[in-house]
C-alpha positions as CSV (number, residue, x, y, z in Angstrom):
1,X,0.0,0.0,0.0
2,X,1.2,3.6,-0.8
3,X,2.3,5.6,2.3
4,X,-0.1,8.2,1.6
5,X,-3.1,5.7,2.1
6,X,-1.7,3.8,5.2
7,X,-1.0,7.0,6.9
8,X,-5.0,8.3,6.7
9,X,-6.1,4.5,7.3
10,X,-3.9,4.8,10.6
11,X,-2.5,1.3,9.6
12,X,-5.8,-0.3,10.5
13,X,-8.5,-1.8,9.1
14,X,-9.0,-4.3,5.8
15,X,-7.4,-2.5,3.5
16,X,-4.7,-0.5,6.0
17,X,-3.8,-3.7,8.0
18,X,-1.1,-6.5,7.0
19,X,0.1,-9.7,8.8
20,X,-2.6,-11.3,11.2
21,X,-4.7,-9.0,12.0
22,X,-5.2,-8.6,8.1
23,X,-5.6,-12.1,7.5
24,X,-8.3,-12.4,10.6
25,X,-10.5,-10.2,8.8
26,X,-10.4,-11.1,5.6
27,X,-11.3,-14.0,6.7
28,X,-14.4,-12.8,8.5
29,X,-15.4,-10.8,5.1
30,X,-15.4,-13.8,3.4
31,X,-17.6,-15.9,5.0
32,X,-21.0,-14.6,4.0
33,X,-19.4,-15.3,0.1
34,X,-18.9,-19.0,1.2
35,X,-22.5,-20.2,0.9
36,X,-25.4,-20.9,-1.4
37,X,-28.0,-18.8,0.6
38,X,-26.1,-15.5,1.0
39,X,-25.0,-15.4,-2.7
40,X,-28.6,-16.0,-4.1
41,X,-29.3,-12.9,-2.0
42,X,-27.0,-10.4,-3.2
43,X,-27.9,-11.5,-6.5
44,X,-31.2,-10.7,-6.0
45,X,-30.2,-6.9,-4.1
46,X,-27.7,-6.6,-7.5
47,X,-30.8,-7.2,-9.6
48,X,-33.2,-4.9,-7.7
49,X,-30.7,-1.9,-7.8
50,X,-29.8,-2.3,-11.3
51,X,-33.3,-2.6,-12.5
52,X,-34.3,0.5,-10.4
53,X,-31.6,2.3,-11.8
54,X,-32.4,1.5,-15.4
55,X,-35.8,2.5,-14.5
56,X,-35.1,6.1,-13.7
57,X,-33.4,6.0,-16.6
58,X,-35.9,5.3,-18.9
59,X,-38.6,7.5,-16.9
60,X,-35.7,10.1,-17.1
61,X,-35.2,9.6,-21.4
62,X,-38.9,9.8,-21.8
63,X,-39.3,13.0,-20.0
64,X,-36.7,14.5,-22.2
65,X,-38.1,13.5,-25.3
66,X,-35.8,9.9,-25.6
67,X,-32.9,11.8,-25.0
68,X,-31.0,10.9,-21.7
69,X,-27.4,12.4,-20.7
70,X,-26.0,10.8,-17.1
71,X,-23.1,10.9,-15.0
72,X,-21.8,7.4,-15.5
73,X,-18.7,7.9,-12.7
74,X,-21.5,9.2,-10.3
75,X,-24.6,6.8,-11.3
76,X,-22.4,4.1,-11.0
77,X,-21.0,4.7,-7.8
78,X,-23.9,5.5,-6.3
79,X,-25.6,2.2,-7.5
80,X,-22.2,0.4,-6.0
81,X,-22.9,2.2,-2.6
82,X,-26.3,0.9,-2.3
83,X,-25.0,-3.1,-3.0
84,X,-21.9,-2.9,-0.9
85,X,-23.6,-1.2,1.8
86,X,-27.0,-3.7,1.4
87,X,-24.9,-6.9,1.0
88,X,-22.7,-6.4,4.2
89,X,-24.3,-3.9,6.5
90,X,-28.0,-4.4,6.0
91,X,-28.2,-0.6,5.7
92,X,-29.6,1.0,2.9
93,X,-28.1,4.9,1.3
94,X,-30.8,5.0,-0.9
95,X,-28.5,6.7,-3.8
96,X,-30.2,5.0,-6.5
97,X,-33.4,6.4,-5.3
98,X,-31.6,9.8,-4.9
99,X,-30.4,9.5,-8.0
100,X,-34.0,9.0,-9.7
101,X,-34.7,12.2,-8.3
102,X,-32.7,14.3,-8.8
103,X,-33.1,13.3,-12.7
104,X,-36.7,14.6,-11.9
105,X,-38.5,11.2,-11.9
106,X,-39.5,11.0,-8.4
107,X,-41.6,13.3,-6.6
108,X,-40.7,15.6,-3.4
109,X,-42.2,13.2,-1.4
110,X,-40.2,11.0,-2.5
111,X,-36.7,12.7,-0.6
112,X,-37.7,12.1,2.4
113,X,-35.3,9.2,4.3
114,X,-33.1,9.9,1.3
115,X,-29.2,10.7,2.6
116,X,-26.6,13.0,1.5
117,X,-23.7,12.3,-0.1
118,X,-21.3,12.8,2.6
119,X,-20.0,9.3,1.9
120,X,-19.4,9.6,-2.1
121,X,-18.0,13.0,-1.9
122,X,-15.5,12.2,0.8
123,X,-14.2,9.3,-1.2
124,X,-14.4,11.0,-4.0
125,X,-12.2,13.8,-3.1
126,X,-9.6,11.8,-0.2
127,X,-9.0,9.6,-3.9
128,X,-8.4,12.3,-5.5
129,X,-6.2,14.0,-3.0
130,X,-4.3,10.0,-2.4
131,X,-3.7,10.2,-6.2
132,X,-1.7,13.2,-5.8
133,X,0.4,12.1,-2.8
134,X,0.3,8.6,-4.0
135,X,4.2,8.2,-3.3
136,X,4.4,10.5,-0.2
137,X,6.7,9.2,2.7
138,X,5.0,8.9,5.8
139,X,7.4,11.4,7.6
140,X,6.3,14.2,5.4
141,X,2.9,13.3,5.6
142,X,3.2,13.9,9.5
143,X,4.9,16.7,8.8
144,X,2.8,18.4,6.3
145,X,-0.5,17.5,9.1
146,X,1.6,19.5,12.1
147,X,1.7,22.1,9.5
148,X,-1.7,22.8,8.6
149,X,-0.8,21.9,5.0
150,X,-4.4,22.7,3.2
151,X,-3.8,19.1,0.7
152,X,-2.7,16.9,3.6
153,X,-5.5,18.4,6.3
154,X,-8.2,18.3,3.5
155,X,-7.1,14.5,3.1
156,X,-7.4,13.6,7.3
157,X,-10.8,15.3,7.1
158,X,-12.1,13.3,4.1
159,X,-10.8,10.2,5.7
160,X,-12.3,11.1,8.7
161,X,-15.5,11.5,7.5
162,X,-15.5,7.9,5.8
163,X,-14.3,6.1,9.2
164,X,-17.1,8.3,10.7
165,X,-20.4,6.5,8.4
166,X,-18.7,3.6,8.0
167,X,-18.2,3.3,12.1
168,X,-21.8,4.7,12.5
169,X,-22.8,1.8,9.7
170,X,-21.1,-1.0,12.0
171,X,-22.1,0.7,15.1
172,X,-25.9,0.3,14.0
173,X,-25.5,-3.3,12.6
174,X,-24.3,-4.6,16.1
C-alpha cells in the first residue's frame, strides 16, 4: 500500500492492515461469500438496484423527449454504494433512489429518508487527493498535518468522514 493511504487508514482496518490481524478479517469478510444462501441474496439486491436504476433512466429519457445524458462515474458509484452497503451492513443509502430524483422522476415526497452524499463525496475527493500524494513518505505526511498543509489536512478530514459512516454503519448493525 502507498504511504499516503496507510498514513490516513492509521495502519488499521482491511485495506490498512497486514500480517494477522489482516488475514483475521479477511477471513471474517469472506464468509458470508462462502454459501449458497447468502449469494442468491445479493444477486437478487444486484438485480433490484440495477433494475431500479435503469428504471429512472428510462422514466428520465422519456421526460426529455428519448434523450438521456448521465453521469456514468456518479450513477455508477452511487448504485455500488447501495450493494456494498446492502450486502454487508444491511443498511440502505438509498442513492439509487436519490439518484432518480434528482433526474426529476420522483416526486418531493419521494426525498424524504433519502441521505446525502457525505459518503461519495468524501471518497471521492480523499481519492483524488491519495492520487496526488500517491508516493508521499510517511514522515512528510506527518509533517505536512503539524503544519496545517491545506492538501494533507483536507485529506485527514475526508478520511475522517469515511471512518465516521462507516463506524456509525457498523455501530448500527451490532
Amino acid at each position: 500500500r502507498p504511504d499516503a493511504f496507510r498514513y490516513v487508514s492509521k495502519y488499521n482496518g482491511l485495506t490498512g492492515s497486514q500480517g494477522e490481524y489482516n488475514r483475521r478479517h479477511r477471513n471474517l469478510c469472506q464468509r458470508p461469500f462462502m454459501n449458497k444462501k447468502s449469494i442468491n441474496n445479493f444477486t437478487s439486491v444486484i438485480t433490484e438496484r440495477v433494475e431500479e436504476m435503469l428504471n429512472y433512466w428510462q422514466q428520465a429519457a422519456e421526460k426529455n423527449g428519448g434523450k438521456l445524458e448521465v453521469d456514468m462515474n456518479e450513477h455508477s458509484q452511487r448504485l455500488t454504494l447501495d450493494i456494498i452497503s446492502l450486502v454487508a451492513f444491511n443498511h440502505d443509502f438509498k442513492q439509487v433512489k436519490r439518484t432518480g430524483w434528482e433526474m426529476g422522476v420522483l416526486d418531493e415526497g419521494d426525498r424524504v429518508g433519502l441521505e446525502t452524499d457525505e459518503l461519495l463525496d468524501a471518497y471521492n475527493i480523499s481519492s483524488d487527493i491519495m492520487g496526488k500524494m500517491f508516493i508521499t513518505p510517511v514522515p512528510l505526511l506527518k509533517l505536512g498535518s503539524k503544519l496545517g498543509v491545506p492538501i494533507v489536512k483536507e485529506l485527514e478530514e475526508n478520511y475522517d468522514t469515511l471512518e465516521r459512516v462507516g463506524m456509525s454503519i457498523v455501530n448500527q448493525r451490532r
